[in-house]
N, C-alpha and C positions, 0 to 999 in steps of 0.2 A: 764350766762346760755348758749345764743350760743356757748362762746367761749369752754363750757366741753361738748357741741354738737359736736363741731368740731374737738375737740381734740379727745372724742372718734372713731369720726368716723376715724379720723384718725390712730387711733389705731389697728380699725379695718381693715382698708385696711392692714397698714402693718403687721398686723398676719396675712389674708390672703394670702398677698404677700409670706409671710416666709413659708405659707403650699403649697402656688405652688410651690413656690420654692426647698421645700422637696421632691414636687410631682414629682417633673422637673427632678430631680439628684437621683431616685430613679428607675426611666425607664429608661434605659440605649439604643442607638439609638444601635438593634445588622448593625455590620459588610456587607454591601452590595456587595463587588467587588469584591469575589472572589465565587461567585456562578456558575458559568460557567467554572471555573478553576481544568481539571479533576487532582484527586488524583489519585497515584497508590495503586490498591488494589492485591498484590502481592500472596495471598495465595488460593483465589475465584477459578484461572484457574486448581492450580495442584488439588486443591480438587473437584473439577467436574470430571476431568478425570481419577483420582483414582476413586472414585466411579463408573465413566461409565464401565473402565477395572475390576472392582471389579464384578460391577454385570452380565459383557457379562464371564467374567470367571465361577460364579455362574450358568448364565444360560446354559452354553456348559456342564458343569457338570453335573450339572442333570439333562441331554438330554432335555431342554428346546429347544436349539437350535441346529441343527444337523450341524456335523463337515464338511461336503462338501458345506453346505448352508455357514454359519461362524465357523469359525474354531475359538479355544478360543485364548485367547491372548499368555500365554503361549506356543502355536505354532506358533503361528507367529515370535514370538521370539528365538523360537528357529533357525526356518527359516532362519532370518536374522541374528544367531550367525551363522551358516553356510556358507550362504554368506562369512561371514568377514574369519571363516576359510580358505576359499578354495579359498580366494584370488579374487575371483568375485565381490565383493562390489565393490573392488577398480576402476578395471576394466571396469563394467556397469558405476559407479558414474562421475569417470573421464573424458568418453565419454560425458557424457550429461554435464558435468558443462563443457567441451571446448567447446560445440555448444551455449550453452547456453548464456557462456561468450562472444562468438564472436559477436554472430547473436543480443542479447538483447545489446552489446556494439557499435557496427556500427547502429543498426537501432535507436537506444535515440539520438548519437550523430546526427547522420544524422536530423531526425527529430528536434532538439534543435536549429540545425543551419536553419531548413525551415520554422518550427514555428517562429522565432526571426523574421526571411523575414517577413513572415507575418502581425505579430504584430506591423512592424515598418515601412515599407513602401506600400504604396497603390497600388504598381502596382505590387509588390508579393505578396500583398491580394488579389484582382483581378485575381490574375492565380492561386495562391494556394488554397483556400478558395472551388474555384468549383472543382476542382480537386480531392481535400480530401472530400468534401462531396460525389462525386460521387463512390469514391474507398473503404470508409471506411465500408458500410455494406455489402461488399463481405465477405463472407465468408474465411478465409486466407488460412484456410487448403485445400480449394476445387482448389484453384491453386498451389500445391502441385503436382500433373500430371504434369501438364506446368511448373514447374520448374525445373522436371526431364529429360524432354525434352531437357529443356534450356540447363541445367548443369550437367546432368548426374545423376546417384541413390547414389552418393558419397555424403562427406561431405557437398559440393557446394550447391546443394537442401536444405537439412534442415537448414542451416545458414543460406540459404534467406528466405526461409519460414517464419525463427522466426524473421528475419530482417525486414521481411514487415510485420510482424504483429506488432513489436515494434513500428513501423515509425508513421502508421497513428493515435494513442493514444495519443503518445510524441508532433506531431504536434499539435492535437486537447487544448491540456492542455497548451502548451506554448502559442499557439495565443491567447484563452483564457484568464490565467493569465496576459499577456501584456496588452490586449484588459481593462481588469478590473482592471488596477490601476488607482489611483484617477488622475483624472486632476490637479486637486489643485495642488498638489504637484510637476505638471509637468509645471505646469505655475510660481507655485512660485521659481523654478530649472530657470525658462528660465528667471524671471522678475531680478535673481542675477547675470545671466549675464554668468550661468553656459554654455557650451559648449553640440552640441547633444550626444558627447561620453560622457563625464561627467553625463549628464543626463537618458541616457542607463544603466550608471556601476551604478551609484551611487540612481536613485529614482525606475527606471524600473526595474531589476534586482532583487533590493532587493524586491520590492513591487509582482513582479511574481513569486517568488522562491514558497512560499506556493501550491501554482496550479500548478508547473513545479514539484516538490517534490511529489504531488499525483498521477501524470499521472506515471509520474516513477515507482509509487505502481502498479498501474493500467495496465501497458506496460510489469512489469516484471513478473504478474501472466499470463497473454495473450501470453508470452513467455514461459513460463511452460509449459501450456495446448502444444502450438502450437511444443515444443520440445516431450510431450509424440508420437504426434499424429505423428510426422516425422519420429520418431524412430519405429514407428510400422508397416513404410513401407519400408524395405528395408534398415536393421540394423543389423550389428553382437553384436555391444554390445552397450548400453544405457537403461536406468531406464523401459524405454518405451519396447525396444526389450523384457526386462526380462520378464515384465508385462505381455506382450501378451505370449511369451512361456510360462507362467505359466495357464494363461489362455486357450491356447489350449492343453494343459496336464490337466486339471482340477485338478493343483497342488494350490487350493484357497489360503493355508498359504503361500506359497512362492508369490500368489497373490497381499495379503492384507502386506507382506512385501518389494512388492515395491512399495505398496500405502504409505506404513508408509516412506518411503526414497523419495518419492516425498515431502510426509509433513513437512519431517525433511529440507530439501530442501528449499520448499517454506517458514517454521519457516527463516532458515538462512537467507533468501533474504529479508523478512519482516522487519526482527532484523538490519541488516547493513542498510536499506532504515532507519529505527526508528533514529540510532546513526548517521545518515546523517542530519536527520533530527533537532533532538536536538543542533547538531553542526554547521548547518548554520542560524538556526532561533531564536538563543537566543535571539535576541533582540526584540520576543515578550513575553517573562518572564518580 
């Protein structure tokens, strides 16, 4: 009698073994690790601003909005087909992508090489550290006068302008990023016996690029701004001169078409920093 007690009970456990166990492989655990991993969503951007130009076109049409307040898109465009006719694009665009080039390439480098100080010895922390905090919330365009001064109403001035607006950003993101890589890994570089260059190129480097990759975003929009504002004092031709002579002609669509060539501008700088980016950082994929 115990023994067909115990056999069934036994029976019983294992049929209910066999329905958790149905239970078990029937809930599937979903997928955790890539919730934080953005996808491209490729069609979201052009369909927003088709619809934005759809509907500011709509509203210039039927005098919702008047042509001197905004002008519709269709004129702006036209605008800047003109431009490209008569040979001015070139001319304005070329201007400011040589200052641009110079002044945002001398002031990151500069900066990358005084961040690195920084980040890596303590007695160029020590001088640069107060330094940069004392320089950096000036205002960059307001020393724009004094640098006219210094160098003349020439090229000279607006290349430093956008030079010292690039410097102290670059600086800030590189000491930063050094400052925040793990120790761990700087310990475990030195416990192999690794060398302080070797441990520079190989743990530091890669471990700051992330935060030196951003300020670089950051330094190259701050160079923009800092190149329209140069150019509107003392310019025959750049994005910015245009801007403003359309502005004191109250010619809006030639306005709003060298707003649209700064954006195509700033798109381009965005897009080469993105393909920089992808191409030094694969190895967080």
């Amino acid at each position: 009698m115990s023994e067909a007690r115990e056999g069934a009970r036994g029976g019983g456990q294992a049929g209910s073994g066999e329905q958790a166990g149905s239970e078990g492989q029937a809930r599937a655990v979903p997928f955790r690790g890539g919730g934080f991993a953005p996808r491209p969503v490729r069609l979201v951007a052009p369909v927003l601003f088709v619809a934005l130009a759809l509907g500011w076109e709509a509203g210039s049409r039927l005098g919702l909005i008047g042509p001197l307040v905004l002008p519709a898109p269709s004129e702006v465009i036209a605008a800047f087909w003109r431009l490209v006719e008569t040979g001015q694009l070139w001319l304005h665009l070329g201007a400011s992508l040589q200052r641009l080039l110079i002044g945002w390439s001398c002031g990151t480098l500069l900066g990358l090489l005084v961040g690195l100080a920084a980040g890596l010895f303590s007695l160029g922390r020590a001088g640069i550290v107060p330094f940069v905090a004392a320089f950096f919330p000036i205002p960059k365009i307001a020393l724009l006068p004094l640098f006219i001064i210094w160098f003349g109403i020439g090229e000279e001035s607006k290349v430093a302008t956008i030079l010292f607006g690039s410097f102290f950003p670059t600086v800030i993101a590189v000491y930063g990023g050094v400052d925040n890589v793990d120790r761990g890994l700087i310990r475990m570089g030195q416990s192999f016996g690794l060398s302080r260059l070797s441990i520079v190129r190989k743990i530091v480097l890669p471990g700051a690029l992330p935060a030196i990759l951003s300020g670089f975003r950051i330094s190259a929009a701050i160079a923009i701004i800092l190149l329209v504002a140069a150019e509107m004092i003392g310019a025959e031709y750049g994005v910015g001169a245009y801007v403003l002579l359309a502005g004191n002609l109250m010619a809006t669509d030639q306005l709003l078409a060298g707003v649209a060539i700064l954006s195509m501008l700033g798109l381009a700088v965005s897009w080469l920093l993105g393909r920089a980016e992808r191409h030094f950082l694969k190895w967080r994929t």
